[in-house]
N, C-alpha and C positions, 0 to 999 in steps of 0.2 A: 271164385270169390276174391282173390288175389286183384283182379282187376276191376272190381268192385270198387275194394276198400280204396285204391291210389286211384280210380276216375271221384270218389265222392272226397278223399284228399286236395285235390284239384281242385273240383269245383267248388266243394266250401270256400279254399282262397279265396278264389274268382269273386263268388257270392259275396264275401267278406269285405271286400276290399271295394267291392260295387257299392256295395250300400252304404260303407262309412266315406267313402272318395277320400281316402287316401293311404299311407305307406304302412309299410308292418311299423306295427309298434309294440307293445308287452299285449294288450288285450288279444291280439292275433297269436301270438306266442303261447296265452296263456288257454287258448283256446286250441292250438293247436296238443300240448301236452295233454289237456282231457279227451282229446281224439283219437290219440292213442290208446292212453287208457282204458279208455270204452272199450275200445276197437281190439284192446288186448285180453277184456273178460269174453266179447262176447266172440270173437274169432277167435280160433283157434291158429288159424294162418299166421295170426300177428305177431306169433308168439317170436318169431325169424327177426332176429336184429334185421338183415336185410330189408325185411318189410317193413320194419317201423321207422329205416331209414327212407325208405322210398316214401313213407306216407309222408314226412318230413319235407323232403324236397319239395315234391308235387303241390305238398299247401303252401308253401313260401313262393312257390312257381308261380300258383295262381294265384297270388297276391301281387306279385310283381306285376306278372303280363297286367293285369287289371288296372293297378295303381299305374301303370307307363300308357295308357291307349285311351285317355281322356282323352277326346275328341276337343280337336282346338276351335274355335267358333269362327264362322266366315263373317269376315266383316262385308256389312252389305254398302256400298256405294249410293247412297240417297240423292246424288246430284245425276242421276240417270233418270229416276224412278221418281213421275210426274205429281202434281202437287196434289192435295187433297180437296177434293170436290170439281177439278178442271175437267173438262171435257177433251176426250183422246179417241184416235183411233189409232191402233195399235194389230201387232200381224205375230202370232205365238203359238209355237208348237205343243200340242198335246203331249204333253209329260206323263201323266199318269188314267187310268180309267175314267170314263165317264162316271157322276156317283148319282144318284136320284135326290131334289134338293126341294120338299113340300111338290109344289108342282112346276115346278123347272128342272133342268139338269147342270149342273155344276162339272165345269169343265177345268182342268188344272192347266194351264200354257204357259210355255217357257218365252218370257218375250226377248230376242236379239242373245239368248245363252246369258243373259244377267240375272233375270228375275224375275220370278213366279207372279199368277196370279189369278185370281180363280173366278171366274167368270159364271155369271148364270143366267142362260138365256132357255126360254121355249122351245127354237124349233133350228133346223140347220137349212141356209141357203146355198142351192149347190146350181152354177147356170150352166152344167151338163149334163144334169139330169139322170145319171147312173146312181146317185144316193137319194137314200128316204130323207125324209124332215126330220128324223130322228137317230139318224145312221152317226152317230159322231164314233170315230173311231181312233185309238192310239198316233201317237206319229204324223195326224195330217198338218196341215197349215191352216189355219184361220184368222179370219179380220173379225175383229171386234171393236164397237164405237158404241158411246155410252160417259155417263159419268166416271172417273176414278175417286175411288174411296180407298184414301191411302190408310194402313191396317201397322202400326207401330209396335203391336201388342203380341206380334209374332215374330218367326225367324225362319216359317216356311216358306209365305207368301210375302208382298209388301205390298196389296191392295186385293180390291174389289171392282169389280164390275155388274151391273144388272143390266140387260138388255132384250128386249125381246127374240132378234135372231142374230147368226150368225154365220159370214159366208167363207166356204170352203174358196182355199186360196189353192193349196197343193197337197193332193193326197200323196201318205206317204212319202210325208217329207224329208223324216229321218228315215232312212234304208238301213236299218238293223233288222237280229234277228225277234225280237220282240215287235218292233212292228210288220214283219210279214207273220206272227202268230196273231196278231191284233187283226187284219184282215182277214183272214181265215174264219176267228169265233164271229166277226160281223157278220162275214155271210151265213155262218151257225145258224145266230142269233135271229137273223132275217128268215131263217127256212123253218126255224122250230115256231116263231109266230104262224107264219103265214100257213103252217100245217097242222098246228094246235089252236084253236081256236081260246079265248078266252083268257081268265086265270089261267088256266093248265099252262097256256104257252110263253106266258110270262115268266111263272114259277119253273118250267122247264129251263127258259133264258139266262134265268137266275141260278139253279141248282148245278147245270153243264156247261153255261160259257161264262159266267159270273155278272152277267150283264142284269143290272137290276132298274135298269132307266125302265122298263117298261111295266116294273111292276106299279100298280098305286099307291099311292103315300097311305090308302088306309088297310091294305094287304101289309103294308110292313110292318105297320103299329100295330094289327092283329099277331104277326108273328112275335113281335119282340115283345107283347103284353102276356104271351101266350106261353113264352120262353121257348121259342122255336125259331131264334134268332140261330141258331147252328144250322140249321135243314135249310136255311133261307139263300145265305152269302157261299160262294166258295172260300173256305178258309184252310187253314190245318186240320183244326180239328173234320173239317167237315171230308177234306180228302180221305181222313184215316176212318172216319165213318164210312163211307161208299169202296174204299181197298177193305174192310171187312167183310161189307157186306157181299162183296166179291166174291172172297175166299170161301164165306159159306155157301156163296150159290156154287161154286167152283166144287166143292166136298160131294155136295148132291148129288150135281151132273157126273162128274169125272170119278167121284170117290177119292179114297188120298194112296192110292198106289204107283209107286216110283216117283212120288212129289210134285206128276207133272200139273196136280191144278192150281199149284203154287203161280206158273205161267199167268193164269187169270187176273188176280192180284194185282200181281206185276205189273201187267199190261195196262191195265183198268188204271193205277196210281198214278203213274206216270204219264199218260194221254189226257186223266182228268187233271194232273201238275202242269201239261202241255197247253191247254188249251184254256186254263185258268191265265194265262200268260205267263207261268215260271215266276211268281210273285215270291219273294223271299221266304214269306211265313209256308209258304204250298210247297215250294222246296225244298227247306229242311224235312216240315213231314212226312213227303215223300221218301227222302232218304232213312230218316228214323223208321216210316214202315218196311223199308226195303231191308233194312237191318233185322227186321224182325222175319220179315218172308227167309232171311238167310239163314238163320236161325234153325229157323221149322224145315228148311230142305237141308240142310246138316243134322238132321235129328239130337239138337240141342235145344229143345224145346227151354228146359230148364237153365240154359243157360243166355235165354234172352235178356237180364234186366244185364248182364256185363258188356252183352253186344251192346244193349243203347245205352250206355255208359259212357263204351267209346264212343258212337254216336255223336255221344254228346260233348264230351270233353274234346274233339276233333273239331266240330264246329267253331268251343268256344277259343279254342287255338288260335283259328282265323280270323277271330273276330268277339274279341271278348265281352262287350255291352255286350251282346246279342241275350246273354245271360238275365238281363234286367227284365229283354223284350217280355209282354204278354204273350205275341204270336210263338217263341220261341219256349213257353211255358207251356202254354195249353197245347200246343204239338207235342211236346215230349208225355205230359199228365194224360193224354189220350192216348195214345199209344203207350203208356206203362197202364192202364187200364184193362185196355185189349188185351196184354200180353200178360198180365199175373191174374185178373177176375174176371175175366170173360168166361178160360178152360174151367175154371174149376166149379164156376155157377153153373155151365152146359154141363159139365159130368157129370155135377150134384143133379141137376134139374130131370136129366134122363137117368138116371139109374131110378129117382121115383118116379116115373112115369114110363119107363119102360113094359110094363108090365098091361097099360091101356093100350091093347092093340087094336082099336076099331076102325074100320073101313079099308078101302084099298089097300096095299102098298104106297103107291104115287099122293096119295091123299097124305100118308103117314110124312110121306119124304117133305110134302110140300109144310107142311105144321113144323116141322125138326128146320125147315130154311126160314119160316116166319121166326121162332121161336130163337133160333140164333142168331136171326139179325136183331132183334129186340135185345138179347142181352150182350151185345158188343156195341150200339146204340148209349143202352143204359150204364155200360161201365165204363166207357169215354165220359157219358154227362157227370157219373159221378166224381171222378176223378179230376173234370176240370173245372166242377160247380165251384168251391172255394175259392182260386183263382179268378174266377169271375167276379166274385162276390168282395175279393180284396181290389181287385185293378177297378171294378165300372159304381162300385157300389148300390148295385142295385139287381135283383135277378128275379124271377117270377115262381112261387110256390106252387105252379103246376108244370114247374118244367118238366120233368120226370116221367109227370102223367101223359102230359099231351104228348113227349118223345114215345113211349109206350105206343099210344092210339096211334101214329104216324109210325113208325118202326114198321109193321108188318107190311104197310105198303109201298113205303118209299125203295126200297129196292125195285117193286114191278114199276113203281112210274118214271124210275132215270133209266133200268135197262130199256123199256117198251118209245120213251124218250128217243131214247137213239137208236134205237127202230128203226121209229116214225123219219128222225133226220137222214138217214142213214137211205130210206126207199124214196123219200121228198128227192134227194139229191141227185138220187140215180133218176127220178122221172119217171117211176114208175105210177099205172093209175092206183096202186092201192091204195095210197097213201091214206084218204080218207079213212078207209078201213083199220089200219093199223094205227091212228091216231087217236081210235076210239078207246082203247086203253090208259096211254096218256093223259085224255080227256078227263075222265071216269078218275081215276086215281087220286090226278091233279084236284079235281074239284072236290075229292074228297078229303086230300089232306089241306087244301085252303078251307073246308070248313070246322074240321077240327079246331088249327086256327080260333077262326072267327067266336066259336063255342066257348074256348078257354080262357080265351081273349076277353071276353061278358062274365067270366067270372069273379064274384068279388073277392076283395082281399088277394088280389095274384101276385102286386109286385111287392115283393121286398125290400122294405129299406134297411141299404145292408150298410150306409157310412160311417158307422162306427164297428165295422170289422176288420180287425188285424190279425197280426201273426197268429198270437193267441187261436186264435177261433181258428184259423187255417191248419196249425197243427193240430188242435183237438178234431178237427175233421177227417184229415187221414190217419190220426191214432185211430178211429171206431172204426178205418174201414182194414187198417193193420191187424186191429182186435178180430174182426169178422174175419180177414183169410187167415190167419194163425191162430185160431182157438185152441186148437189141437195142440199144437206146439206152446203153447203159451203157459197151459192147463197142465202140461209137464213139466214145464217151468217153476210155475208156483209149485206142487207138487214136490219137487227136488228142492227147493228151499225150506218148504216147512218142513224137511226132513234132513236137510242137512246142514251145517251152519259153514262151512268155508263156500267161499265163492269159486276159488279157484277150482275146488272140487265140484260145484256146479258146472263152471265152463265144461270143463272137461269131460262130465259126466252126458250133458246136454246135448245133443245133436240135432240141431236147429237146419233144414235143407233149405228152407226157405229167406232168400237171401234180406228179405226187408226189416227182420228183425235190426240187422247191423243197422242199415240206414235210417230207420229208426231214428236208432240212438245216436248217431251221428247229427242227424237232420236237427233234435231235440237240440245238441248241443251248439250247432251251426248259428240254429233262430235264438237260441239263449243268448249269445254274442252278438250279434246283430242287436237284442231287443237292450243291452247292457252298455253298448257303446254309444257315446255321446261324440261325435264328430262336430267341429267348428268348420262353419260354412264361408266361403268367401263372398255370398254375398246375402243382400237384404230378402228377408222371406215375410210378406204379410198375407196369414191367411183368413177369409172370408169366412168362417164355419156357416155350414146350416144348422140350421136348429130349427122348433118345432113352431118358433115366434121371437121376431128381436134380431139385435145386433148382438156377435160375439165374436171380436178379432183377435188376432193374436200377432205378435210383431215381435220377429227374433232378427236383431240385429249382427252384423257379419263377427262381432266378437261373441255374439253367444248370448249376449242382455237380450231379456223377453218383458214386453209389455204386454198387458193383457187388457182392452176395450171393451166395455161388458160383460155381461157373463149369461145371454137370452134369459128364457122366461122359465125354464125346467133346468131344476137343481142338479136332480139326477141325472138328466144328459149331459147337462154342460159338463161336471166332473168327469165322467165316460168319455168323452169326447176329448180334453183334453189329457187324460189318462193316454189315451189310445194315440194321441199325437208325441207325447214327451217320452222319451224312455225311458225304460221299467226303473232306473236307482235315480231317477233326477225331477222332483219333484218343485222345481224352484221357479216363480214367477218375480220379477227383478221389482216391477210396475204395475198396479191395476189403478182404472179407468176409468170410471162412474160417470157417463156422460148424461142421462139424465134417471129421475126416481121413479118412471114407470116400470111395471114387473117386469116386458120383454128388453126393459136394460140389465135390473138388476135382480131379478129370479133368482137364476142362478151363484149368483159373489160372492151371498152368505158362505153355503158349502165350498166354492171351491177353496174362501182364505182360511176356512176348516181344517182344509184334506192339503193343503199347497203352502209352501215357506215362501209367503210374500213378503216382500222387502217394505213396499211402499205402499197406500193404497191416496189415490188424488181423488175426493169427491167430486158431484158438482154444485153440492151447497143449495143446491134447489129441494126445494120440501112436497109432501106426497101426504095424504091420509089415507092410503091405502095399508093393509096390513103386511104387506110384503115389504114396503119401503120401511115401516115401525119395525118391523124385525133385522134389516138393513143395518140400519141408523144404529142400533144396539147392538150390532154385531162390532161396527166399527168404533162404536164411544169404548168398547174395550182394547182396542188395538193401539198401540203405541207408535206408531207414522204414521199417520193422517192429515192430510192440510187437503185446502178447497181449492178447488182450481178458479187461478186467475187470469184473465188476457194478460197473454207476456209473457207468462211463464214460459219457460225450456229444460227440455227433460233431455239430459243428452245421454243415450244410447252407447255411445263409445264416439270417435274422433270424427269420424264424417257421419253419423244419424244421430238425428235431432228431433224431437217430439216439440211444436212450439202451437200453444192453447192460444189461439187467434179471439175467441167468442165465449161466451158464457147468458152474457143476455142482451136485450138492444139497447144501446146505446143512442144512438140517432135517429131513428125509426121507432114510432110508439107501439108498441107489440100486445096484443092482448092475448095471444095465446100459449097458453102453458108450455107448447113445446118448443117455442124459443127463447128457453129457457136451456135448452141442451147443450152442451160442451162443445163448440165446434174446434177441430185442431190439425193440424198439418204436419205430416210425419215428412222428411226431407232427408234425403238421400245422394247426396250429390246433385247428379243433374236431372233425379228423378225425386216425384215428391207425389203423396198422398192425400187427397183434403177429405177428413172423415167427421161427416155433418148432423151425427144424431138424428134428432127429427126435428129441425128447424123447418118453419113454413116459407111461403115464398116475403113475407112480411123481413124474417129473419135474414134472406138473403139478401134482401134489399139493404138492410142496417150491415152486413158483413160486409157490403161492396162498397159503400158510402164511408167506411171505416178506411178505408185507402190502403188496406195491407192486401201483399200478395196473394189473391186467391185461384190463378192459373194455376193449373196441374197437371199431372201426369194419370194419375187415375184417379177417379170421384167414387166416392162412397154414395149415393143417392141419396138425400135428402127423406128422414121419414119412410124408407122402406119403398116408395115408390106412390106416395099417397097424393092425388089429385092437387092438393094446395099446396105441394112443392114442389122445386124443378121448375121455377119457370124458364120461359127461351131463352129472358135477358140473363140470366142468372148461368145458363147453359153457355152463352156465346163470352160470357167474360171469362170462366175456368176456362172453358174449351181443354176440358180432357181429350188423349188418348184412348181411353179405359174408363169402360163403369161398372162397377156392380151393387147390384140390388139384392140388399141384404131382408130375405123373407121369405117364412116356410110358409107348411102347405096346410100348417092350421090356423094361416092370420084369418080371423073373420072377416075384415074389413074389405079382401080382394086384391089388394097390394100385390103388385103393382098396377096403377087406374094405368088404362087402354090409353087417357091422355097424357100421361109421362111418358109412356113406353113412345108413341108416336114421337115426342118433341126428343125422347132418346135418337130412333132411328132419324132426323133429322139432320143432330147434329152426328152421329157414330154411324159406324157400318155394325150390321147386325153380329160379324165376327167380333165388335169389339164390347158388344153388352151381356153380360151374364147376369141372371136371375140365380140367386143360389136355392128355388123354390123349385127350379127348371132343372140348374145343372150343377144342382148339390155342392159341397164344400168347394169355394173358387182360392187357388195357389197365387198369389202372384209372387214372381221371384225377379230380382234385378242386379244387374254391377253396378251400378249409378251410371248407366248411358244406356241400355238395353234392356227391356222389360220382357219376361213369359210370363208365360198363362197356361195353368192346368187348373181344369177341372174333375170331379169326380166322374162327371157323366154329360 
C-alpha cells in the first residue's frame, strides 16, 4: 500500500498542475494537507511520519515536473509553405498511417522535413507495378499535384490537398525501424484480404494490422453507432482486450501451473504492440499489461493496482503531459479493470454456476473461455466508458450490449485470423479451408454491428458531462467491488463514535478505498481552481437550437453571446464549463429577440453574477422575448447596443458592435436587425453575425468598416439567405463555424452555404457544431487552435 499512497501523491501533483498550467501555489498546498489527512484516517501506513513526508515530496514533485515541461510551440515558417488556393506539385514523406477519409484515404506527408500536410487522394500510382492501387504504406515517398488549401486553424498540418491519385516516388524512404514494421503489416494486410474474402478481411486488416483503409465508410459508422468503436481500430484499449483474451485461452489450454501460460499473454501483447506499429498509446498498454502478467507470475495477484502505479508514475516521469493524454487514460482505466473486476465477477460468476454441470468436459471448458472473455471485454468497457464520455462527448447506449454479443466470438475470429495469415503465408493449399472460420465469425460480428447500429436512441449526447458525472461513475462501480467492506464500515460507525478508532478498527484489503478518497479530493481541486489563461478562449456551445458563446479573455473577463433556446441547458452547460465557486459572467449579449438567442439569458442572469447585460433593442411578440424584456427592466446595467460601442475585455481584447440595423441598404427582414460585432485580439479577430441575411451583409460592407477576419461566425446558423459569395470573399476568414443543433427545424445549415463554405475554406477549416459538438477556439493574438468535442 505504501506505494500506492506516494504513486497517487505524484500523480495528483502531476494531474494538478496539468489542469490548472501552472506553479504550486496555496490551493496545491492546501490540497495537498487534506491528502494526508485522508490518507492518514483511512491508511493505516500513513500514520509513519516517514510516509507523510514522502507523500509530501512526491506531490510537490509532481507539480513541479508538470508545471517545468510546458511544451514550447514550434514556430511554423509560412514563407516555405505555398499560398492558399495555388496549384503545387510537391514530393513528401509518409509520416504517420494511412486513415480511411468518407471514400478516399487520407495520407499524412512530411514535405522537405518542414511541414505536414494531409493529402486525400483515391488510389496509388506505382510504374513498377510491385504495389496495389491501394498499398500506401508508412515511410514511402510520394508526388502529389492538386490545389493547396492552406489550413491556418491548426499547428499539426499547414494545408490540404485533394486529388485523385498519387505516385509512388521511393518506397521506404525513411530506413527506420517503424518503417521496416510498416512493410511487413502491408504485406499482413495484403494476405489477410486476399484469403478472407469480404467484410471479414477488412475487419481482420483492421482488428490485426490496424489498417482500416479497406474497411467501408458504412462498416465504420455501423461500429461507432453501435459502440464498438473499440473491437474496430487497434488502440490500448483494444490491445489489453485481446492480451486478455489471450490469457483466458492460455488458462484453458495450459491450465495455470508453474505460470507458464502467462507466456501466451505475453507473447500475443507485444506482437499485436509490434505489428500495430509500436504507436505510443499501444506501448504503454502493453507495458501497463506486462506489469500486470508480472504481477500474476509473482503470485501478487493482490498487489497489482501498486504495480500499475509505478507503471504509471514511470511513464509520467518521462514524459509528463502524457497524463492529460486520452490514449494514456483509457490504457491505464482498462487494464485497472482487468485487474480488480474482472477476478472477482469470474469467481462470483462460477461459484454460481458451478454446480450446472451439463455436457462434455471440453463443451464445459469452451463456455468458462466464452464466459471469460465476455467479462474482461465488459470490465475494460466499463471502466473506460466515462472517459469516453468526458474526452468525445458522445458514446452509444448499446455499447455494453453489443460488446456482450461480440465477446464470445471475437477471440475465435483474431486467433482463426491468424490462422488463416499464418498458412496464406506459408502457401499452403488450405488456406481456403481455414478461412472459413474467419469468414463465418467476421461476418458475424459485422452484423451484430449493423443490428445495433438501427437501433433507435443509441448515441448518447454526453457534452455536458464532467468531472462530476465521471466520479459518480467510478464511485457505483468502487460501491459494487467493496460492498463488503463498505457495509463494515458503516457498521463500525453507527457503533462507534471516534474515527480514529474506526481506522484502526477497519481492515479494508482492498486498496481503492484509499484512492477513492484521494481521487475525490484530487477532482475537488481541480473543479475549485480558477487558473488565468495567457490566452483568448472563445467558445462555440452546442445547444439544442441558437447561438451561445462565450469569450474569456487572457485576464479572465468573460463575455457571454446569447444564451440558445433551452434555459435548462444553457445553465448546465455553462455550470459545467466554469468552475464549481465562480459563478461570474463580466458581459452578456443579446444579439437579437428570437427564442434560440434569448431562451436561455433569463435563467442564467438568475443563477450567474452578471456585471452588465448590452441589449439589442430590437422588439419580439413572442412570449419568450416579454419574459426577457422584464427580466432585464429589473436589472440595474442595462444599456442597448450601438454601432461604435467598445467593450474592452482588458488591454489587447476588445468587443467592438460594428451593426445593429441597415443603415444603407433598405432591409425588410426582421433579422437584420441582429447585433453584428467583432471580438479583436491582437492580430487575430472574430466577426460574430447573429442572423443577418445576405440583405444585412451587403449594408455592413457598404459601411466601410473592417469586416476581414480571422474566424466567421456564419450568418443565421447556416440559413440559405445568408452567406453569400460576395460577402464570403470580402471577410475571407481563416475559420468558420456554424453555430446549430440537431433540433433546428429549418435544416441549417442549406447544402448551399455549406457548398460556398467549402469554396472559400478547406473542409478542416469548417465546423458545424450540429456535427462536431461544442467548437474551442483558443489564440495568442498570431496563432489560432481548434478543439472540438467530436
Amino acid at each position: 500500500m505504501t506505494l500506492v499512497y506516494l504513486s497517487i501523491a505524484f500523480l495528483a501533483g502531476t494531474g494538478l498542475a496539468l489542469a490548472t498550467s501552472t506553479s504550486v501555489r496555496i490551493i496545491e498546498l492546501a490540497l495537498l494537507v487534506a491528502l494526508i489527512l485522508v490518507t492518514t484516517i483511512l491508511g493505516r501506513k500513513a500514520k509513519s511520519i516517514r510516509m507523510l513526508g514522502g507523500i509530501a515530496i512526491l506531490f510537490i514533485l509532481g507539480v513541479w515536473m508538470a508545471s517545468e515541461s510546458t511544451p514550447i510551440a514550434v514556430e511554423q515558417d509560412w514563407s516555405q509553405i505555398p499560398r492558399h488556393e495555388e496549384r503545387v506539385t510537391l514530393t513528401g514523406v509518409l509520416s504517420d498511417d494511412p486513415a480511411p477519409a468518407n471514400e478516399a484515404t487520407r495520407l499524412r506527408l512530411m514535405v522537405d522535413d518542414t511541414f505536414n500536410i494531409d493529402v486525400y487522394t483515391e488510389t496509388l500510382m506505382d510504374q513498377s507495378g510491385e504495389r496495389r492501387s491501394d498499398e500506401f504504406v508508412y515511410g514511402d515517398s510520394y508526388l502529389v499535384s492538386g490545389r493547396f488549401h492552406l489550413v491556418t486553424s491548426r499547428t499539426d498540418i499547414a494545408g490540404t490537398i485533394s486529388t485523385q491519385n498519387v505516385e509512388l516516388v521511393e518506397p521506404r524512404a525513411v530506413d527506420n525501424f517503424r518503417s521496416a514494421i510498416a512493410q511487413f503489416r502491408s504485406i499482413f494486410s495484403t494476405h489477410l484480404n486476399d484469403s478472407i474474402n469480404g467484410d471479414s478481411g477488412a475487419l481482420a486488416s483492421a482488428m490485426l494490422i490496424g489498417d482500416r483503409s479497406k474497411l467501408s465508410q458504412n462498416t465504420i459508422q455501423n461500429f461507432r453507432s453501435a459502440g464498438l468503436s473499440h473491437v474496430l481500430a487497434i488502440s490500448g484499449l483494444h490491445l489489453v482486450l485481446v492480451g486478455g483474451s489471450a490469457m483466458v485461452l492460455a488458462v484453458q489450454l495450459l491450465g495455470r501451473r508453474r505460470q507458464f501460460y502467462l507466456i501466451v499473454p505475453f507473447t500475443t501483447a507485444w506482437s499485436y504492440a509490434l505489428i500495430a506499429g509500436m504507436s505510443p498509446s499501444v506501448t504503454r498498454a502493453a507495458i501497463m499489461f506486462s506489469v500486470y502478467l508480472l504481477a500474476r507470475l509473482l503470485g501478487r495477484q493482490r498487489r497489482i493496482l501498486p504495480a500499475l502505479s509505478l507503471a504509471a508514475v514511470s511513464m509520467v516521469v518521462l514524459e509528463p503531459g502524457v497524463l492529460k493524454t486520452i490514449s494514456f487514460q483509457l490504457s491505464f482505466a482498462a487494464v485497472l479493470g482487468i485487474a480488480v473486476m474482472a477476478p472477482k465477477v469470474s469467481i462470483q460468476l462460477r461459484s454460481n454456476l458451478e454446480s450446472f454441470r451439463v455436457g462434455p468436459a471440453i463443451v464445459r471448458k469452451f463456455g468458462w473461455l466464452i464466459l471469460d472473455s465476455s467479462i474482461i471485454s465488459v470490465s475494460a468497457i466499463l471502466f473506460t466508458t466515462p472517459l469516453v464520455l468526458l474526452h468525445f462527448g458522445t458514446s452509444s447506449a448499446w455499447g455494453v450490449f453489443s460488446t456482450l454479443a461480440v465477446s464470445p466470438v471475437l477471440p475465435l475470429f483474431i486467433w482463426s485470423s491468424v490462422a488463416t495469415l499464418s498458412v496464406d503465408l506459408i502457401g499452403t493449399p488450405v488456406t481456403s479451408i481455414v478461412a472459413l472460420t474467419p469468414l463465418v465469425s467476421g461476418g458475424y460480428i459485422a452484423f451484430v454491428a449493423e443490428v445495433f447500429a438501427g437501433f433507435p436512441g443509441g448515441n448518447i449526447d454526453a457534452t455536458s458531462v464532467g468531472i462530476s458525472f465521471v466520479l459518480f461513475w467510478y464511485s457505483i462501480l468502487f460501491v459494487g467491488l467493496n460492498f463488503k467492506s463498505i457495509s463494515l464500515l458503516i457498521e463500525r460507525i453507527s457503533s462507534t463514535k471516534s474515527i480514529a478508532m474506526i481506522s484502526s478498527q477497519t481492515s479494508l484489503r482492498n486498496p481503492l478505498l484509499g484512492v477513492a478518497a484521494l481521487l475525490i479530493l484530487v477532482l475537488a481541486g481541480f473543479a475549485i481552481t480558477n487558473p488565468k489563461s495567457e490566452h483568448l478562449t472563445v467558445v462555440f456551445f452546442e445547444t439544442d437550437r441558437g447561438d451561445m458563446i462565450l469569450i474569456e479573455a487572457p485576464g479572465g473577463q468573460r463575455m457571454l453571446v446569447d444564451g440558445g433556446d433551452n434555459a435548462d441547458r444553457a445553465v448546465q452547460i455553462i455550470k459545467d464549463h466554469l468552475p464549481l465557486n465562480d459563478r461570474r459572467i463580466d458581459v452578456v449579449l443579446s444579439t437579437h429577440p428570437d427564442a434560440d438567442h434569448v431562451g436561455g439569458l433569463e435563467r442564467i442572469i438568475e443563477q450567474f453574477d452578471v456585471s452588465q447585460i448590452i441589449d439589442s433593442g430590437a422588439n419580439h411578440d413572442s412570449q419568450v422575448f416579454r419574459s426577457w424584456k422584464s427580466e432585464i427592466a429589473r436589472q440595474s446595467d442595462v444599456v442597448e447596443a450601438v454601432s461604435g460601442t467598445v467593450v474592452r475585455l482588458d488591454n489587447e481584447t476588445a468587443v467592438t458592435i460594428l451593426q445593429t440595423k441597415c443603415v444603407i441598404v433598405q432591409c425588410s427582414a426582421f433579422n437584420d436587425e441582429s447585433v453584428v460585432a467583432r471580438l479583436d485580439h491582437q492580430e487575430v479577430s472574430f466577426l460574430l453575425t447573429g442572423d443577418i441575411t445576405t440583405a444585412g451583409e451587403s449594408d455592413l460592407s457598404l459601411t466601410g468598416q473592417n469586416i476581414s477576419t480571422t474566424v466567421l461566425k456564419v450568418p443565421h446558423h447556416g440559413s440559405k439567405t445568408s452567406t453569400s459569395d460576395t460577402f464570403l470573399t470580402e471577410v475571407d476568414p481563416a475559420l468558420a463555424v456554424v453555430t446549430t443543433g440537431i433540433k433546428n427545424q429549418f435544416g441549417h445549415p442549406h447544402d448551399e452555404v455549406m457548398e460556398r463554405l467549402h469554396q472559400h475554406l478547406d473542409e478542416e477549416a469548417i465546423f458545424v457544431t450540429r456535427d462536431n459538438g461544442t467548437v474551442t477556439v483558443t489564440t495568442d493574438g498570431s496563432r489560432v487552435w481548434v478543439k472540438s468535442d467530436r
